[in-house]
N, CA, C and O atoms as a printed pandas DataFrame, in Angstrom:
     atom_number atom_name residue_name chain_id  residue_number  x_coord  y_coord  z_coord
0              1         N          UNK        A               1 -122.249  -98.528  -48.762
1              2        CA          UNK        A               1 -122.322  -97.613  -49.875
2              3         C          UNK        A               1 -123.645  -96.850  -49.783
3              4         O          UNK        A               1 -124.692  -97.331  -49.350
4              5         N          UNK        A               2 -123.493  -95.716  -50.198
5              6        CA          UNK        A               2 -124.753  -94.459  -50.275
6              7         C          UNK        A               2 -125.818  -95.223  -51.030
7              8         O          UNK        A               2 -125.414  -96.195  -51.669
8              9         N          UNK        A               3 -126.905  -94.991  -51.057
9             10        CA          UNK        A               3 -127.873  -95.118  -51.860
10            11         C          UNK        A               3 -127.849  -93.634  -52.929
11            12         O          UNK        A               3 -128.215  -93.721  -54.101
12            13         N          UNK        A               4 -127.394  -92.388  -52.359
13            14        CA          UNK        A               4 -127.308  -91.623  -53.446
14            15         C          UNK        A               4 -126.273  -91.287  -54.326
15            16         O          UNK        A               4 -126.381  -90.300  -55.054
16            17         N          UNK        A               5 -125.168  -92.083  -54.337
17            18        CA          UNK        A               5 -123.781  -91.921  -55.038
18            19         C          UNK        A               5 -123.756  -92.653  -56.297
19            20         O          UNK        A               5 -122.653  -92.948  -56.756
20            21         N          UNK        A               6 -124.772  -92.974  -56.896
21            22        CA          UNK        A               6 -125.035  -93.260  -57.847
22            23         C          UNK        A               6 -125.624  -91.932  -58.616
23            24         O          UNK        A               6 -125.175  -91.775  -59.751
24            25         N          UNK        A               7 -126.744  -90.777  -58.063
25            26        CA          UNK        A               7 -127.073  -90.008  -58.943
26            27         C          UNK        A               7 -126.246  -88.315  -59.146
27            28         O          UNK        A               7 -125.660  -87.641  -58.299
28            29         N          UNK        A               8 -126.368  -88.183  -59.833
29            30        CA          UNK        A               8 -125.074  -87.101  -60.637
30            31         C          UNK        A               8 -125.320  -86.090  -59.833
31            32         O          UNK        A               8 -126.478  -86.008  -59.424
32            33         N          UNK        A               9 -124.420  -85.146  -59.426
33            34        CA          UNK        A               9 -124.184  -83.464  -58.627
34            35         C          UNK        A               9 -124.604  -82.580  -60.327
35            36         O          UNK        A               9 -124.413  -82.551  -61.543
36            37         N          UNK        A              10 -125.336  -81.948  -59.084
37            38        CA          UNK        A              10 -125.362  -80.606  -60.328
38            39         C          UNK        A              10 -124.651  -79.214  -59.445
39            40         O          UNK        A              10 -125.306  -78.899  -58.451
40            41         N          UNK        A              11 -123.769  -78.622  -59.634
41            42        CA          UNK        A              11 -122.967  -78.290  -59.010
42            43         C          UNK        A              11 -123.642  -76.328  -58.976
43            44         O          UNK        A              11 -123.221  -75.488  -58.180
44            45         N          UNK        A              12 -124.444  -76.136  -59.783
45            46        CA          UNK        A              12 -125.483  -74.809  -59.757
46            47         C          UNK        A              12 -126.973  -75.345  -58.987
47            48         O          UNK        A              12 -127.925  -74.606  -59.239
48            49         N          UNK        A              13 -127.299  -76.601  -58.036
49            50        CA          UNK        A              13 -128.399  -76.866  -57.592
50            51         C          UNK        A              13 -128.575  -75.923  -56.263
51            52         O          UNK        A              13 -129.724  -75.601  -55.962
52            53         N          UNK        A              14 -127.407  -75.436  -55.401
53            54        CA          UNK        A              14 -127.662  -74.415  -54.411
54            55         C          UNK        A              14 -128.775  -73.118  -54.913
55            56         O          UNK        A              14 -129.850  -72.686  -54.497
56            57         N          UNK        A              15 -127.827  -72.793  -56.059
57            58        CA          UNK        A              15 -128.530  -71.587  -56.938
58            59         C          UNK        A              15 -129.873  -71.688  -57.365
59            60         O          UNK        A              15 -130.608  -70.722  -57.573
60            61         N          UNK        A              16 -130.223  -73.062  -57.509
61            62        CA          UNK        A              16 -131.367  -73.079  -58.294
62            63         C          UNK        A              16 -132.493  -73.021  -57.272
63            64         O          UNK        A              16 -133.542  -72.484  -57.627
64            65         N          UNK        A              17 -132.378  -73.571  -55.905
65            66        CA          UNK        A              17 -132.595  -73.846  -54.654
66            67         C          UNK        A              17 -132.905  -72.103  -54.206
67            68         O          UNK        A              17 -133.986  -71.699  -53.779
68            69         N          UNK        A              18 -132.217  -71.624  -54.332
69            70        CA          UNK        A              18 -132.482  -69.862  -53.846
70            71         C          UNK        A              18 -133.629  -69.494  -54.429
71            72         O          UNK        A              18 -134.738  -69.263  -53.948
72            73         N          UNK        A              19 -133.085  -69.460  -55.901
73            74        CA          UNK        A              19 -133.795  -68.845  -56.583
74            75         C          UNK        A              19 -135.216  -68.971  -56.269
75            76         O          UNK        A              19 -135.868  -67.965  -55.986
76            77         N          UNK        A              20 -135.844  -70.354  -56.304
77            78        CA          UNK        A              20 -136.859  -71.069  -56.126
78            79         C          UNK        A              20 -137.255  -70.202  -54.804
79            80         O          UNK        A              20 -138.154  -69.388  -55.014
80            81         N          UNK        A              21 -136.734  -70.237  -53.467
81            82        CA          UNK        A              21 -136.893  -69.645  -52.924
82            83         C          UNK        A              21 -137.433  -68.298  -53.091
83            84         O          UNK        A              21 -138.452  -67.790  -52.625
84            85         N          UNK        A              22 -136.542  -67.842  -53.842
85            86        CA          UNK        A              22 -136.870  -66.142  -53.873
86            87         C          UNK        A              22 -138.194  -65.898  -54.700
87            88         O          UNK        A              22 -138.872  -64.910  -54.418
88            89         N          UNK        A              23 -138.606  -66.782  -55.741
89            90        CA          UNK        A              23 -139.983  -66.322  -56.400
90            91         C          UNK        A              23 -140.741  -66.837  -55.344
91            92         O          UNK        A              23 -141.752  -66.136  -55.397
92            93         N          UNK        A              24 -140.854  -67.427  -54.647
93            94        CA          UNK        A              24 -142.083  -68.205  -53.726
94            95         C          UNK        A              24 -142.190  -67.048  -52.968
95            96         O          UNK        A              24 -143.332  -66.589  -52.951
96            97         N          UNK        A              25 -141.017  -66.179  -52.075
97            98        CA          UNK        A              25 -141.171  -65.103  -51.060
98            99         C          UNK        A              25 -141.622  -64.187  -52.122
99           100         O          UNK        A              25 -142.421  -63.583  -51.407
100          101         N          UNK        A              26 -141.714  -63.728  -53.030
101          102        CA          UNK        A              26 -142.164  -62.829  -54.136
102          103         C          UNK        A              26 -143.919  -63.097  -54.057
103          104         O          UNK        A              26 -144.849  -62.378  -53.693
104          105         N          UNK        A              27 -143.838  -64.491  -54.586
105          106        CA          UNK        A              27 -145.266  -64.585  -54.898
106          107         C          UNK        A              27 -146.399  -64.255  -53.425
107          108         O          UNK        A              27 -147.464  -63.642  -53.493
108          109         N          UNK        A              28 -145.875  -64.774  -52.348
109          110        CA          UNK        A              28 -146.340  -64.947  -51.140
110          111         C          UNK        A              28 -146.448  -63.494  -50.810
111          112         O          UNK        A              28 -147.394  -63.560  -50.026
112          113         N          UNK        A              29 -146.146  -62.275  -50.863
113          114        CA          UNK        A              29 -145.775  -60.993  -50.220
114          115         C          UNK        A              29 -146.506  -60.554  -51.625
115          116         O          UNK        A              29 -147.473  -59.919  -51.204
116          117         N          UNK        A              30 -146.561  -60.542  -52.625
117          118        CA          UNK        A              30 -147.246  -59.919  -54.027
118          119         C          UNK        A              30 -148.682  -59.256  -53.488
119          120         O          UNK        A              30 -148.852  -58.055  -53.698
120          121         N          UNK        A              31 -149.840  -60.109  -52.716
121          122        CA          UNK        A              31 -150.854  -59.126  -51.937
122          123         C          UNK        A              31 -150.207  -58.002  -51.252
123          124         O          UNK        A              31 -150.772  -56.938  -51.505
124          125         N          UNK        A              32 -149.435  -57.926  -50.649
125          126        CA          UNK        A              32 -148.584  -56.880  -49.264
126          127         C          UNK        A              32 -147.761  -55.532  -50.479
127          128         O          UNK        A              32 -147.656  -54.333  -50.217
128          129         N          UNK        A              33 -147.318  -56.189  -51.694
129          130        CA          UNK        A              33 -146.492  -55.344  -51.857
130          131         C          UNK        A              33 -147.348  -54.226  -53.436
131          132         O          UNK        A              33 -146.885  -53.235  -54.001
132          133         N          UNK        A              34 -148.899  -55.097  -53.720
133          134        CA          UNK        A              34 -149.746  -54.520  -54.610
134          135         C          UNK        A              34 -150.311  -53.182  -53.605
135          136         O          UNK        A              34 -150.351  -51.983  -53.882
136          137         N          UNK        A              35 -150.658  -53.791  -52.539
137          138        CA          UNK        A              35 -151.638  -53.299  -51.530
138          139         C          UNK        A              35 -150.471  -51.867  -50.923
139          140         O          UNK        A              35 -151.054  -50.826  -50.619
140          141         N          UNK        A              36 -149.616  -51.880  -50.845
141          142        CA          UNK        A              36 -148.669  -50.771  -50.488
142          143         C          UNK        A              36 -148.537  -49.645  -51.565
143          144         O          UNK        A              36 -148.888  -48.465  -51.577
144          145         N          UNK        A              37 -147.829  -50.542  -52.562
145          146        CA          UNK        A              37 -147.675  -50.115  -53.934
146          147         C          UNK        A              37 -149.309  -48.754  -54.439
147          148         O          UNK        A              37 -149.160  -47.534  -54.506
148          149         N          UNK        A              38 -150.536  -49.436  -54.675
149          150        CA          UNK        A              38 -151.418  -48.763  -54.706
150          151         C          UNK        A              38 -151.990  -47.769  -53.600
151          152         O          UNK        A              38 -152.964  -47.043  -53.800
152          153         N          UNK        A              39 -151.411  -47.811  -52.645
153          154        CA          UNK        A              39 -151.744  -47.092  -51.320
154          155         C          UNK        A              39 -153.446  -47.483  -50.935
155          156         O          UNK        A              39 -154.195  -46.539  -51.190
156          157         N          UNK        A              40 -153.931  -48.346  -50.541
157          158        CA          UNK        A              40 -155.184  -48.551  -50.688
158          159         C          UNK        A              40 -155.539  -48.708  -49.084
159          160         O          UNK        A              40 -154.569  -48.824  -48.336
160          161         N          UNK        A              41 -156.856  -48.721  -48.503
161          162        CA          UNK        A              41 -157.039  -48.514  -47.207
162          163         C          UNK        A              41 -157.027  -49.549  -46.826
163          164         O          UNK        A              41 -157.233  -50.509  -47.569
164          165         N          UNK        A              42 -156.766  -49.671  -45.465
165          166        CA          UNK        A              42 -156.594  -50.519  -44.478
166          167         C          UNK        A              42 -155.481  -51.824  -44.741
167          168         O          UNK        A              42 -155.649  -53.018  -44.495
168          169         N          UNK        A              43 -154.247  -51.103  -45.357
169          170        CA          UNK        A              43 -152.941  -51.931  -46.103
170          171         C          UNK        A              43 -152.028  -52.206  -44.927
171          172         O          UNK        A              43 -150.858  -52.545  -45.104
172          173         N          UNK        A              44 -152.626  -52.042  -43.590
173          174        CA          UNK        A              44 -151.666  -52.845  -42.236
174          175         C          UNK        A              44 -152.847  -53.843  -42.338
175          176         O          UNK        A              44 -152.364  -54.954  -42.559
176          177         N          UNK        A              45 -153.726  -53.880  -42.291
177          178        CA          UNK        A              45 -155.013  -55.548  -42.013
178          179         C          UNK        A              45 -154.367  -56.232  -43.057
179          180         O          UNK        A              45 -153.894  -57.310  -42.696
180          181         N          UNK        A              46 -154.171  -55.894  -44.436
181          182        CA          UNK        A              46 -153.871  -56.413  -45.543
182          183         C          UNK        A              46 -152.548  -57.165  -44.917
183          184         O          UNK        A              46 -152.693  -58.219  -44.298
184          185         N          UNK        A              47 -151.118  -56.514  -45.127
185          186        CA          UNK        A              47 -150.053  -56.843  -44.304
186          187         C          UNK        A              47 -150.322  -58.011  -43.023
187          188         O          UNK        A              47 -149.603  -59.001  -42.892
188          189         N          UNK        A              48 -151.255  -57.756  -42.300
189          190        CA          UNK        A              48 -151.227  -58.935  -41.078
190          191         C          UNK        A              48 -151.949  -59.927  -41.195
191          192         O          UNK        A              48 -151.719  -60.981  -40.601
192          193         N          UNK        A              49 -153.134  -59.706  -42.140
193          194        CA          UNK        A              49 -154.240  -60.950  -42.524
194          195         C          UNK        A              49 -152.852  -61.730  -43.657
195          196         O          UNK        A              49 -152.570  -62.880  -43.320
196          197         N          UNK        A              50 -152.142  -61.236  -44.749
197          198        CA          UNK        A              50 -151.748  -61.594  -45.227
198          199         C          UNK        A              50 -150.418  -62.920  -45.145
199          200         O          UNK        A              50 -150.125  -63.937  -45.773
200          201         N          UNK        A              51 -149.849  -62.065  -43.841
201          202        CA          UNK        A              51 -148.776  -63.096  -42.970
202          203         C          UNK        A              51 -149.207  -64.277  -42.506
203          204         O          UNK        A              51 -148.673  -65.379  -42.630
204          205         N          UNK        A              52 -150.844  -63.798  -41.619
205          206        CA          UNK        A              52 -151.372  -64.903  -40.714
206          207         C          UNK        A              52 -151.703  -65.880  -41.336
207          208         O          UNK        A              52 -151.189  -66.980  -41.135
208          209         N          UNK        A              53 -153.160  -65.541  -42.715
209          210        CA          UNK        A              53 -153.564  -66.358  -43.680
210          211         C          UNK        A              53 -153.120  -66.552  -44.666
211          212         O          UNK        A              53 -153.864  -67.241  -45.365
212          213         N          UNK        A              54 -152.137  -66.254  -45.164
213          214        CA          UNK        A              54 -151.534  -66.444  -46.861
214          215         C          UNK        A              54 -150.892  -68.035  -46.855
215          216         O          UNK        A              54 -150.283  -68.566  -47.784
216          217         N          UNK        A              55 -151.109  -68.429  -45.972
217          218        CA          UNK        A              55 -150.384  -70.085  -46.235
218          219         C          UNK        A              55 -151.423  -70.671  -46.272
219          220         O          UNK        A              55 -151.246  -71.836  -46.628
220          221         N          UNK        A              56 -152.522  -70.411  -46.060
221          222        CA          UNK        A              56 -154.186  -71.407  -46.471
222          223         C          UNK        A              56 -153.961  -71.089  -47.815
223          224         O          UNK        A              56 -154.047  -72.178  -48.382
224          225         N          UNK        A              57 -153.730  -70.261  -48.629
225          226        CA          UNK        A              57 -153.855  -69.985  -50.320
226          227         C          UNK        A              57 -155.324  -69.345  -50.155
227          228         O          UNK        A              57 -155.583  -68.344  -50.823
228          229         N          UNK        A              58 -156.297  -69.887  -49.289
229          230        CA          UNK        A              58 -158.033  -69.083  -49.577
230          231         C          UNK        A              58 -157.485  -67.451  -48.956
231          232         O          UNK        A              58 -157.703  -66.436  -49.618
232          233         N          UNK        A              59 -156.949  -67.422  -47.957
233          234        CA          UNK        A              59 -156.623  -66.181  -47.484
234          235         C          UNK        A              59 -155.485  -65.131  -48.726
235          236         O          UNK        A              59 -155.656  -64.001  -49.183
236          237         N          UNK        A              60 -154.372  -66.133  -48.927
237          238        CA          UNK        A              60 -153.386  -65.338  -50.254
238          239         C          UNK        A              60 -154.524  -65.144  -51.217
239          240         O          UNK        A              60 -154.486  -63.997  -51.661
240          241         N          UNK        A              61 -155.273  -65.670  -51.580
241          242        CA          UNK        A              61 -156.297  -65.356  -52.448
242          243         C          UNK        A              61 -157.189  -64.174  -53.033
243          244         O          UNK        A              61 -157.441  -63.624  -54.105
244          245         N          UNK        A              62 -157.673  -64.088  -51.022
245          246        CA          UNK        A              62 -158.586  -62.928  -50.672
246          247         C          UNK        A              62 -157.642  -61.643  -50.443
247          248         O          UNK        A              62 -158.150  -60.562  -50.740
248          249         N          UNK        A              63 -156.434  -61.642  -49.987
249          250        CA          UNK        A              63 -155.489  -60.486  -49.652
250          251         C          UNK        A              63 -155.213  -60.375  -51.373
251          252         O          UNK        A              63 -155.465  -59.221  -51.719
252          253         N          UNK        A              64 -154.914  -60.956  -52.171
253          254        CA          UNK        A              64 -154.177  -60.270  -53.611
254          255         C          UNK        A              64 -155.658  -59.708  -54.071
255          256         O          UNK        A              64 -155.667  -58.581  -54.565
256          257         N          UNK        A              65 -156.823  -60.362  -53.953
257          258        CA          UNK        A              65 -158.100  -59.471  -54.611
258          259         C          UNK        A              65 -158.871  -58.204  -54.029
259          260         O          UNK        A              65 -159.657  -57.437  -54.586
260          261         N          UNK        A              66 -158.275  -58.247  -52.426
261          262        CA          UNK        A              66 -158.820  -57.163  -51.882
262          263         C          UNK        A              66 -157.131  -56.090  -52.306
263          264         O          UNK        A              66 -157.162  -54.860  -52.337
264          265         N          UNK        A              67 -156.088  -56.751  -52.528
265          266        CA          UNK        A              67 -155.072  -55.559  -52.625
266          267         C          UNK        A              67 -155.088  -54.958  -54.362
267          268         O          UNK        A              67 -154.377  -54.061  -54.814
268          269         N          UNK        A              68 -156.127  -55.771  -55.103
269          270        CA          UNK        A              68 -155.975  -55.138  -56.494
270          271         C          UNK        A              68 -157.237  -54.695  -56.568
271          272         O          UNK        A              68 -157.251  -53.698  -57.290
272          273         N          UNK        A              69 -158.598  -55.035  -56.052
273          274        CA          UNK        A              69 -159.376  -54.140  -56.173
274          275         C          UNK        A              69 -160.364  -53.308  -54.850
275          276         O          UNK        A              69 -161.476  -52.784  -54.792
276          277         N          UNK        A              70 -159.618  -53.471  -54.229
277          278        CA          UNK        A              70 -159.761  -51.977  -52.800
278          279         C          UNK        A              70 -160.000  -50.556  -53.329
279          280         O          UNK        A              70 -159.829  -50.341  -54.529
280          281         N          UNK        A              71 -160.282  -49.837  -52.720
281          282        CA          UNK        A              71 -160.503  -48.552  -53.105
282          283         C          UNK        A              71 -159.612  -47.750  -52.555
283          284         O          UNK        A              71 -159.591  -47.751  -51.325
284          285         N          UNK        A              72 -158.638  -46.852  -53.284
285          286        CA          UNK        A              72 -157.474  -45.873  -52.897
286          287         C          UNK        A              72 -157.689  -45.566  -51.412
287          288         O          UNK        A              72 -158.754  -45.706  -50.809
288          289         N          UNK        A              73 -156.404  -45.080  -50.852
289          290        CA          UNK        A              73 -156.812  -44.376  -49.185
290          291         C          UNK        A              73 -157.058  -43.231  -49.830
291          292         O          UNK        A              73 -156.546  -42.917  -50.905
292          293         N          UNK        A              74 -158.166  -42.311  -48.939
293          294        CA          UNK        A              74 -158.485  -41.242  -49.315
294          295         C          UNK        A              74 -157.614  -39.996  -48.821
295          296         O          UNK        A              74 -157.337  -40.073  -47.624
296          297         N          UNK        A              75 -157.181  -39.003  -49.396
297          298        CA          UNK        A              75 -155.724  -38.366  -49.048
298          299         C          UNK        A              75 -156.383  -37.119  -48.987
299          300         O          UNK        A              75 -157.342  -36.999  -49.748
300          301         N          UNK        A              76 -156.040  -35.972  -48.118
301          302        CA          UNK        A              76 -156.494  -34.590  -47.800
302          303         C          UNK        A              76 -156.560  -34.130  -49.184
303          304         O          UNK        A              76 -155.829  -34.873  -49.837
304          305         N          UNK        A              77 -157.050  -33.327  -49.866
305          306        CA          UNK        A              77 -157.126  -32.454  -50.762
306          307         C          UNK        A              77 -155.702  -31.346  -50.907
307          308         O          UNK        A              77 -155.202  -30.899  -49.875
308          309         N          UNK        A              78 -155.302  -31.083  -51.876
309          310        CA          UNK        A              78 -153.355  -30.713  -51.682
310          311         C          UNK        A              78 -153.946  -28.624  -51.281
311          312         O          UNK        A              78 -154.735  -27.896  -51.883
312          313         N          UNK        A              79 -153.428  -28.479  -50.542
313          314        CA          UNK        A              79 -153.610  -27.119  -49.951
314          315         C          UNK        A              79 -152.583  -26.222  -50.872
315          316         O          UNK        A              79 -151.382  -26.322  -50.621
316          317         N          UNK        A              80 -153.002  -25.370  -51.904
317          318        CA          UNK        A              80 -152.876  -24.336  -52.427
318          319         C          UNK        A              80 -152.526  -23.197  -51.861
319          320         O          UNK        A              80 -153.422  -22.569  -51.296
320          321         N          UNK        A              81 -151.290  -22.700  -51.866
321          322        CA          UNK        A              81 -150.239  -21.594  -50.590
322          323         C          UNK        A              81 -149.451  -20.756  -51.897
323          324         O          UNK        A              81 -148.912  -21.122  -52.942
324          325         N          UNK        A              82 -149.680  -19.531  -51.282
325          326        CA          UNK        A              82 -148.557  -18.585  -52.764
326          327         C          UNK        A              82 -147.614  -18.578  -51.395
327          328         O          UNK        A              82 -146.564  -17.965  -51.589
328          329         N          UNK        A              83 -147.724  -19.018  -50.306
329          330        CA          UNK        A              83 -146.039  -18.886  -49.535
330          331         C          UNK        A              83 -145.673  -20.093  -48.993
331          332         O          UNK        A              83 -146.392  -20.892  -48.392
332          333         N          UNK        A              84 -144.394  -20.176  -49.272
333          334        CA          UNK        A              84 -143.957  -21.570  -49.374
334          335         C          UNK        A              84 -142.699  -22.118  -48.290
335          336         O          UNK        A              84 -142.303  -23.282  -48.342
């Protein structure tokens, strides 16, 4: 006899199992997707430091604080044309 056929099926535990899943890939990618989101510089280092180091947590750490307070990429000035 099982040792686990004694404890009860929960028959929505696949679901709950995803789900769980899916906030963890959320939380884990949240530096990658602030750092995009804000367009801020150097958001491919961000992206690859983030993959490499985000499973130490000191690195997810440093990628969500450098992706919320980085300084914008700096963007050409918008060129003013009467022909279009």
């Amino acid at each position: 006899m099982s040792a686990l056929a004694g404890l009860p099926y929960d028959a929505n535990m696949p679901a709950i199992v995803w789900s769980m899943y899916l906030v963890a890939v959320a939380l884990y990618c949240a530096p990658m997707l602030i750092g995009f989101a804000r367009n801020v510089e150097y958001k491919w280092g961000l992206y690859v430091g983030n993959l490499l180091l985000g499973w130490t947590g000191i690195g997810w750490v440093y990628a969500l604080y450098y992706a919320v307070f980085a300084d914008k990429e700096r963007s050409p000035p918008a060129r003013l044309s009467l022909i279009q």
